[in-house]
TIZA-494672 format. One record per residue (C-alpha): residue number from 1; chain; x, y, z. Coordinates in Angstrom, 2 decimals. Layout:
<sites>
<site k="NUM" c="A" px="X" py="Y" pz="Z"/>
...
</sites>
This chain:
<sites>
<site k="1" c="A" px="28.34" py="294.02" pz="80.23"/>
<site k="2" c="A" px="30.78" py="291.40" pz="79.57"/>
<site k="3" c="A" px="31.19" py="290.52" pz="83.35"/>
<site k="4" c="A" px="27.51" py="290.33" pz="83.71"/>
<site k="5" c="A" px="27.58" py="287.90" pz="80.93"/>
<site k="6" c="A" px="30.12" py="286.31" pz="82.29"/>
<site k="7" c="A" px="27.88" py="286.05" pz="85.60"/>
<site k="8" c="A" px="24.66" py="284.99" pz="84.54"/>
<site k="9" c="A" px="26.60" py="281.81" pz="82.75"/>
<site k="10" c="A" px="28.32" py="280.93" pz="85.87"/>
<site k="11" c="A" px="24.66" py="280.66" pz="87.55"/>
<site k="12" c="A" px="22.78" py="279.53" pz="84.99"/>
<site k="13" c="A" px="25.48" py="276.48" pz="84.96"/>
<site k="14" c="A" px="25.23" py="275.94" pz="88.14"/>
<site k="15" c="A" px="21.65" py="276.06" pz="88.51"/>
<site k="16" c="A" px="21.42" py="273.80" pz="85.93"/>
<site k="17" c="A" px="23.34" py="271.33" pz="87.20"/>
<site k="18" c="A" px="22.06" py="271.39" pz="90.87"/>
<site k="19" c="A" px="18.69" py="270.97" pz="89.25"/>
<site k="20" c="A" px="20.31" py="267.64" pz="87.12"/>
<site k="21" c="A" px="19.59" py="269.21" pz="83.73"/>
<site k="22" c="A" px="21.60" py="269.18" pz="80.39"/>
<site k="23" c="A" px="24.27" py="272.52" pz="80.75"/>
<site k="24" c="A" px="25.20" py="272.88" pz="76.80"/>
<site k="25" c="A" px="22.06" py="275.40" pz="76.25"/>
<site k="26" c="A" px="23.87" py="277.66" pz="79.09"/>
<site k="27" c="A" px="24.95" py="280.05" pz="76.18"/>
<site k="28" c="A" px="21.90" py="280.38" pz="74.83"/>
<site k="29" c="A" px="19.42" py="280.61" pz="78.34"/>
<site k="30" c="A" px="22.61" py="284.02" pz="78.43"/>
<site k="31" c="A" px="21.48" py="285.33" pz="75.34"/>
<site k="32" c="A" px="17.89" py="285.23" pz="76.55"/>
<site k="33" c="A" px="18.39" py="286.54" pz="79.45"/>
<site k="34" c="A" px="20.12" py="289.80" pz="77.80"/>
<site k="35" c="A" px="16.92" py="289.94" pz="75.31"/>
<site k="36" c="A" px="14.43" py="289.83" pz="78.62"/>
<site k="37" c="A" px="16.34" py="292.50" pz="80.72"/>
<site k="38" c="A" px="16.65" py="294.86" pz="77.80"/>
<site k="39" c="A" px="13.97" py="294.17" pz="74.97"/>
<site k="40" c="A" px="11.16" py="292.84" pz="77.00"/>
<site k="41" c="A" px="11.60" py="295.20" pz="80.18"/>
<site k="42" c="A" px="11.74" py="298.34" pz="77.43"/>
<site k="43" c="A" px="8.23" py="296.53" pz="76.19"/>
<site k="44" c="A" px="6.22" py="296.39" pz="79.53"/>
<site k="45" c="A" px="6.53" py="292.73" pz="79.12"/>
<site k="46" c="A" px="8.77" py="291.89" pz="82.27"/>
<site k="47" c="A" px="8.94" py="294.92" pz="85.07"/>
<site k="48" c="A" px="12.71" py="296.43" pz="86.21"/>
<site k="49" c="A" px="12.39" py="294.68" pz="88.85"/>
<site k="50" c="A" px="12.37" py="291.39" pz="87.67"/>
<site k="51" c="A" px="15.66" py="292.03" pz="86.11"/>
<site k="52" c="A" px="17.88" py="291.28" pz="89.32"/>
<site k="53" c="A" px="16.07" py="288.00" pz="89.68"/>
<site k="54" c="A" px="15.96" py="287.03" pz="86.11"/>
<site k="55" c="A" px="18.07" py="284.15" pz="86.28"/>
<site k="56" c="A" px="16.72" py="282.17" pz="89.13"/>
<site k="57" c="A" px="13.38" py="283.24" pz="89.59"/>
<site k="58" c="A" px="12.39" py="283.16" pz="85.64"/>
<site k="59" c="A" px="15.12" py="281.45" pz="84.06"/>
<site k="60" c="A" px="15.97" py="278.24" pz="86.49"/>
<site k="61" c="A" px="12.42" py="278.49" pz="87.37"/>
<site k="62" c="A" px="11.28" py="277.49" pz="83.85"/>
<site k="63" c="A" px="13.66" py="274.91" pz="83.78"/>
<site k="64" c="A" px="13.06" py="273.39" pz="86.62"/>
<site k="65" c="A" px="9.86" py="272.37" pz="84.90"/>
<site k="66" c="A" px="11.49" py="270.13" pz="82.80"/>
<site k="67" c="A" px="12.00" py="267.64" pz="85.52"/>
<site k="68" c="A" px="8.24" py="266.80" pz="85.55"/>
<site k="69" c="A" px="7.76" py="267.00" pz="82.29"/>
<site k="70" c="A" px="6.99" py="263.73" pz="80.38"/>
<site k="71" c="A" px="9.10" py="262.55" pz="77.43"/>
<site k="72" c="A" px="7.97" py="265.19" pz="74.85"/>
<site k="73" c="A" px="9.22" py="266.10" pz="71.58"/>
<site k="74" c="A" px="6.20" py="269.01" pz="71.07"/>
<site k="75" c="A" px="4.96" py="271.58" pz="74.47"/>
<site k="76" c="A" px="2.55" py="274.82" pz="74.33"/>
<site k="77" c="A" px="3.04" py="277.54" pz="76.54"/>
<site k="78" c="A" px="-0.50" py="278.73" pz="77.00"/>
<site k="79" c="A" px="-0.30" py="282.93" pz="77.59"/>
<site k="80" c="A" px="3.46" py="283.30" pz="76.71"/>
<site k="81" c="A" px="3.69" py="286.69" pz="77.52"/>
<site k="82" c="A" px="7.55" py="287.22" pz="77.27"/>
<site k="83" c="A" px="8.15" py="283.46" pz="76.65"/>
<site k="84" c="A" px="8.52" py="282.23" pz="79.86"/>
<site k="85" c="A" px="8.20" py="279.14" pz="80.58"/>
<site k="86" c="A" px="8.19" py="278.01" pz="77.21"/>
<site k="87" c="A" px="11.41" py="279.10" pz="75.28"/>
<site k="88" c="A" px="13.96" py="277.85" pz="78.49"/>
<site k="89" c="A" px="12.31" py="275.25" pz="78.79"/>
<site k="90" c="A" px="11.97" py="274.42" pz="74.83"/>
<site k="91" c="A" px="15.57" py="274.66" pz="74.86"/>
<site k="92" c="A" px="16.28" py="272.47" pz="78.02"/>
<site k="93" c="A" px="14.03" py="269.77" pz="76.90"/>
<site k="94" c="A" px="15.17" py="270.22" pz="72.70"/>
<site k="95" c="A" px="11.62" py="270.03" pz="72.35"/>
<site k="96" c="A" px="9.30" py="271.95" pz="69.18"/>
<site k="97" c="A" px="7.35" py="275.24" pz="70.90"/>
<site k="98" c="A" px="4.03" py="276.23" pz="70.12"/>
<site k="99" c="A" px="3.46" py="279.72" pz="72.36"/>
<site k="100" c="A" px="-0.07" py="281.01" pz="72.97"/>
<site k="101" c="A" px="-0.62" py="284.37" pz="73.15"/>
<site k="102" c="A" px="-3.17" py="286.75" pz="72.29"/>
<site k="103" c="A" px="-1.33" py="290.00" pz="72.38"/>
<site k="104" c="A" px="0.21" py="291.32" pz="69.13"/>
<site k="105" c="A" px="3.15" py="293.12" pz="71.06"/>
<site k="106" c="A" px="4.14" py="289.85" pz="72.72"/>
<site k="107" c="A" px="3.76" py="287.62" pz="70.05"/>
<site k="108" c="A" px="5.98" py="289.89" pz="67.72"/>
<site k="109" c="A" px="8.73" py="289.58" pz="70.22"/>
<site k="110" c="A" px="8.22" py="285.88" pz="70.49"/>
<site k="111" c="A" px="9.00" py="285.56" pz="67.00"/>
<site k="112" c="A" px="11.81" py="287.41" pz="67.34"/>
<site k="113" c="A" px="13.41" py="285.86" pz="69.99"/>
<site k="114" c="A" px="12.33" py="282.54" pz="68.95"/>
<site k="115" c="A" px="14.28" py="283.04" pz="66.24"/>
<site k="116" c="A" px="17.22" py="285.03" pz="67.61"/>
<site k="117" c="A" px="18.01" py="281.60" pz="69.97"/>
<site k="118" c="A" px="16.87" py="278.99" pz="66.76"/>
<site k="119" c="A" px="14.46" py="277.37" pz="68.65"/>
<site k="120" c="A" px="11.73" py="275.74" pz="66.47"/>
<site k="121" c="A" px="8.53" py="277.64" pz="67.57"/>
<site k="122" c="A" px="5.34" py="278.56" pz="66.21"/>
<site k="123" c="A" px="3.35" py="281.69" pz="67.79"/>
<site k="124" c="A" px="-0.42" py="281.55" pz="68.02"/>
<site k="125" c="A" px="-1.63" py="284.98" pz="68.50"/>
<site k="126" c="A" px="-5.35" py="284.16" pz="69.49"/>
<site k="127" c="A" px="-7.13" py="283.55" pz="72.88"/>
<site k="128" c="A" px="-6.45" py="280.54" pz="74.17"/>
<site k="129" c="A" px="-10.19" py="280.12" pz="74.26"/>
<site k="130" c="A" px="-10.03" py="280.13" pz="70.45"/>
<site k="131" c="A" px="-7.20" py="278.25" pz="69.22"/>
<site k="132" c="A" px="-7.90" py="275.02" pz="71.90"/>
<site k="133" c="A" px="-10.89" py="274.49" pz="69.53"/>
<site k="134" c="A" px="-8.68" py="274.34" pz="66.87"/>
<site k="135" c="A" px="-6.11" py="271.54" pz="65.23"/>
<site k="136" c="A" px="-4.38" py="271.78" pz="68.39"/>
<site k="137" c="A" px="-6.64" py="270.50" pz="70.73"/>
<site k="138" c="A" px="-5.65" py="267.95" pz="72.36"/>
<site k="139" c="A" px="-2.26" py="267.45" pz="70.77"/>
<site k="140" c="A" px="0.21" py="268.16" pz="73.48"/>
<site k="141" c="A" px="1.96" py="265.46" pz="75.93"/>
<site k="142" c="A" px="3.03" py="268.69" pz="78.29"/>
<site k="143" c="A" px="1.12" py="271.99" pz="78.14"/>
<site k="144" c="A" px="2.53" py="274.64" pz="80.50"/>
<site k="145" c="A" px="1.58" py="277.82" pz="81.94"/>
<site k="146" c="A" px="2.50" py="280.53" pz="84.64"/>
<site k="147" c="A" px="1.14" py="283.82" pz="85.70"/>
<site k="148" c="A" px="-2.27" py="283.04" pz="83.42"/>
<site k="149" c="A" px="-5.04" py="283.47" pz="85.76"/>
<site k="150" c="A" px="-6.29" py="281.99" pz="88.88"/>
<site k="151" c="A" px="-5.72" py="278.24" pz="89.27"/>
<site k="152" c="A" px="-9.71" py="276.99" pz="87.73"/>
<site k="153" c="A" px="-9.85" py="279.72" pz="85.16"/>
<site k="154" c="A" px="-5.60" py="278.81" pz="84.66"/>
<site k="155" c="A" px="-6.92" py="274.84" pz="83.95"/>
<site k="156" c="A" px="-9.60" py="275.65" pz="81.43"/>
<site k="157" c="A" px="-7.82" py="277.33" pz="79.28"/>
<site k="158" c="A" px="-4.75" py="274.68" pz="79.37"/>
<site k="159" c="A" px="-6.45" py="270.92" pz="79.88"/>
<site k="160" c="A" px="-7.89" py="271.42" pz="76.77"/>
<site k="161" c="A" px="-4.61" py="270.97" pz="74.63"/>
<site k="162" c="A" px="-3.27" py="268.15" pz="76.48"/>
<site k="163" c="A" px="-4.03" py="264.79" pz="74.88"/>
<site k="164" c="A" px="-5.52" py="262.16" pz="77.10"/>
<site k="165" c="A" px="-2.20" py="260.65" pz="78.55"/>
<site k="166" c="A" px="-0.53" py="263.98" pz="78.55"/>
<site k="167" c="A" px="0.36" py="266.18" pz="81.50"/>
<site k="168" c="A" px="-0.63" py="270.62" pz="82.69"/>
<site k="169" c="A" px="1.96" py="271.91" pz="84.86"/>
<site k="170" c="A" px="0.63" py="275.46" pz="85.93"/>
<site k="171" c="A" px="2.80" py="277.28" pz="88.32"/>
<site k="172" c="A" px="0.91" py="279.18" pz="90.74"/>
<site k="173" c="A" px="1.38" py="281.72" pz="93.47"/>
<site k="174" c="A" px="0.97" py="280.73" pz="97.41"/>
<site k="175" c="A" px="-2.22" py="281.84" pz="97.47"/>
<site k="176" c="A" px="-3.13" py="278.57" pz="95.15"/>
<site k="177" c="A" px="-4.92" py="277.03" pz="98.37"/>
<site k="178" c="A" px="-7.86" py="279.89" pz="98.54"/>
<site k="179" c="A" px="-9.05" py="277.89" pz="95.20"/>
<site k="180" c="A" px="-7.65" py="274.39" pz="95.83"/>
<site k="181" c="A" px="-11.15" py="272.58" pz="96.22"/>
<site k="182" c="A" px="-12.18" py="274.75" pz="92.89"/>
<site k="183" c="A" px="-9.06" py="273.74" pz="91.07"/>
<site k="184" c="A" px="-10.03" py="270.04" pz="91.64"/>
<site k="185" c="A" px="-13.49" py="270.38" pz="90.28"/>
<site k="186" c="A" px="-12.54" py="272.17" pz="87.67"/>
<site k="187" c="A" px="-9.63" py="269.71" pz="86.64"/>
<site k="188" c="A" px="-12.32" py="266.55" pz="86.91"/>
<site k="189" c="A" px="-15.16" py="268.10" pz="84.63"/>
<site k="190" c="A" px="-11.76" py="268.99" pz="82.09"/>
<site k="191" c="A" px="-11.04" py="265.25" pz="82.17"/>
<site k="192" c="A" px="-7.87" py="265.39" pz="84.28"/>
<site k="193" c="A" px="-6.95" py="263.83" pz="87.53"/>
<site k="194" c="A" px="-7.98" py="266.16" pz="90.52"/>
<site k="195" c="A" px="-4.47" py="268.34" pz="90.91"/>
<site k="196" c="A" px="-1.48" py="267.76" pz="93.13"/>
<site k="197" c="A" px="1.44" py="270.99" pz="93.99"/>
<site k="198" c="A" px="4.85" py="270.69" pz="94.41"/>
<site k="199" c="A" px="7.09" py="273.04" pz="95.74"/>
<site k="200" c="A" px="9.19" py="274.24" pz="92.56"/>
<site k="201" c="A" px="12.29" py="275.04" pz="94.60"/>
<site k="202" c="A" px="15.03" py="276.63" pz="92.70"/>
<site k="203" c="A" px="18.98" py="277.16" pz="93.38"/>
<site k="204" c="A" px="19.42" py="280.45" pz="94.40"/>
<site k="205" c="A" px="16.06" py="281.68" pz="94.39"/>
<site k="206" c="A" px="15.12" py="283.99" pz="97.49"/>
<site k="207" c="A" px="11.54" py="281.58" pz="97.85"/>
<site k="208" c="A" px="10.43" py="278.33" pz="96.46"/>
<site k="209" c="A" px="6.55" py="278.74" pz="94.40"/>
<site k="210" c="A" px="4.60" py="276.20" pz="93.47"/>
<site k="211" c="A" px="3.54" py="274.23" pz="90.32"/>
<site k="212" c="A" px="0.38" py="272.66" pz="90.08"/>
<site k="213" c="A" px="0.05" py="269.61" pz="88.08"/>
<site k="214" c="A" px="-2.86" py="268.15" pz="86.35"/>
<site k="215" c="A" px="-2.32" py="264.06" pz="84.99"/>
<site k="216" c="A" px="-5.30" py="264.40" pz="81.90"/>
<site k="217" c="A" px="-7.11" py="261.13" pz="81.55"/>
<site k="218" c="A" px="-9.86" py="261.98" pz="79.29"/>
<site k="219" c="A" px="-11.12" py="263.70" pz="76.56"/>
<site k="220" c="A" px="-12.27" py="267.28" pz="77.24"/>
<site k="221" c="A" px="-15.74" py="267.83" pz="76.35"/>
<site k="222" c="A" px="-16.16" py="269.81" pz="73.44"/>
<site k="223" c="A" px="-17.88" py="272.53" pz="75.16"/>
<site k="224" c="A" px="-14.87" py="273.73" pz="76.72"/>
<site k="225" c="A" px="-13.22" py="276.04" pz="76.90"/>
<site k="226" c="A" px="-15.89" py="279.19" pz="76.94"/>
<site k="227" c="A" px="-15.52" py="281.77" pz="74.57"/>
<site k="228" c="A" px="-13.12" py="284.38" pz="75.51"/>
<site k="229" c="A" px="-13.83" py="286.14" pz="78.88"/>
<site k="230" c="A" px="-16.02" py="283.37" pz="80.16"/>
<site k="231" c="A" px="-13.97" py="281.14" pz="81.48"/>
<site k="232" c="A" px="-12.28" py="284.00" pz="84.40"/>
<site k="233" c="A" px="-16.22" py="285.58" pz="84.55"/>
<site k="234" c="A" px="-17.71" py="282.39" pz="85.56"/>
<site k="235" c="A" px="-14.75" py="280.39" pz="86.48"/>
<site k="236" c="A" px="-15.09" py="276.06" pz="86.95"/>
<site k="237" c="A" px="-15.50" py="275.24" pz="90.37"/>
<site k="238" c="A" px="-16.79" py="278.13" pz="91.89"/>
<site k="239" c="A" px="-15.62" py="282.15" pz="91.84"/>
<site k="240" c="A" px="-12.16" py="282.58" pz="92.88"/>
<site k="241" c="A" px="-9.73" py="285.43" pz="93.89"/>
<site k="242" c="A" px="-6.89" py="286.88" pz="90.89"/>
<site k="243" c="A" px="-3.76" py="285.42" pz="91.13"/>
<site k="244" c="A" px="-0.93" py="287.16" pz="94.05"/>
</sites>
């Protein structure tokens, strides 16, 4: 176990610094990546076989989100799941967390882990649907997501806690371009710019994905998001294909 510690640090640090980022959480992003290949697998909230590419594909990958993120001091992770992207890249960017995530199993080990690594993070567990009509609407300078739901449904359930000014980053799958001309739409009616994807390429990882970012320039009207279920029935833009 030690050696494997040992191992991850070595390529988290140099991940890190290949991608430019601050290397003084390194023992931390460790400890979380020990909590995800034991707690989280033993949940059904990562699969065994995402424990070989932990580091780079979920890890770095998070991280590497950081370097289009704008100067934040508060993000939301819309969908958590097992608190990726938001607790590396809470960490990386020293930034206040606010995870959103409906399911009570999830949430619970949020918390925990949250709290195992000290990071200062508050767990929503409602629908995103729900809680963007609440105080947090449109309160967030970077709002992040990944593996939510297709690319239109992914935008209406994240635009709507960015403030006007503020920034989605959504990474998405390489089947993003079946619902590219729905994304747009959907992003303009939201209030943000129409979407542009960058290739979120990663030291060490065996493929480069994608992250799809959304500049918000206006208010969202209050009508959105749907209530829960809605939004991936009768998704903005146009009906679209699940997420690869």
């Amino acid at each position: 176990m030690l050696h494997r510690m040992v191992s991850r640090e070595t390529s988290l640090a140099d991940g890190l610094a290949a991608l430019g980022l601050r290397q003084d959480v390194v023992p931390l992003l460790a400890r979380l990546a020990e909590i995800l290949s034991s707690e989280a697998v033993a949940q059904g909230l990562l699969g065994r076989s995402d424990v070989p590419r932990l580091v780079h594909r979920h890890i770095l990958e998070s991280c590497a989100l950081a370097i289009r993120a704008p100067k934040v001091d508060a993000l939301v992770d819309v969908g958590s799941g097992a608190g990726l992207p938001g607790l590396p890249l809470s960490l990386v960017l020293r930034a206040r967390l606010v995870c959103v995530e409906s399911r009570r199993k999830a949430a619970s080990f949020l918390r925990r882990t949250s709290a195992d690594l000290g990071v200062d993070a508050e767990i929503v567990a409602r629908p995103a649907e729900e809680v963007a009509h609440t105080d947090l609407r449109e309160q967030f300078d970077f709002v992040v997501a990944r593996a939510l739901a297709p690319p239109p449904v992914a935008l209406e359930l994240t635009i709507p806690f960015a403030r006007p000014g503020g920034r989605v980053a959504v990474v998405v799958g390489p089947s993003y371009r079946a619902t590219e001309d729905a994304a747009a739409r959907a992003a303009v009616v939201l209030g943000g710019r129409a979407p542009r994807y960058d290739s979120l390429e990663v030291p060490g990882a065996e493929a480069a994905t994608w992250v799809m970012m959304v500049d918000k320039v206006a208010r969202t009207p209050e009508r959105f998001p749907r209530r829960p279920g809605i939004p991936r029935r009768r998704p903005l833009g146009g009906p679209v294909t699940e997420v690869k």
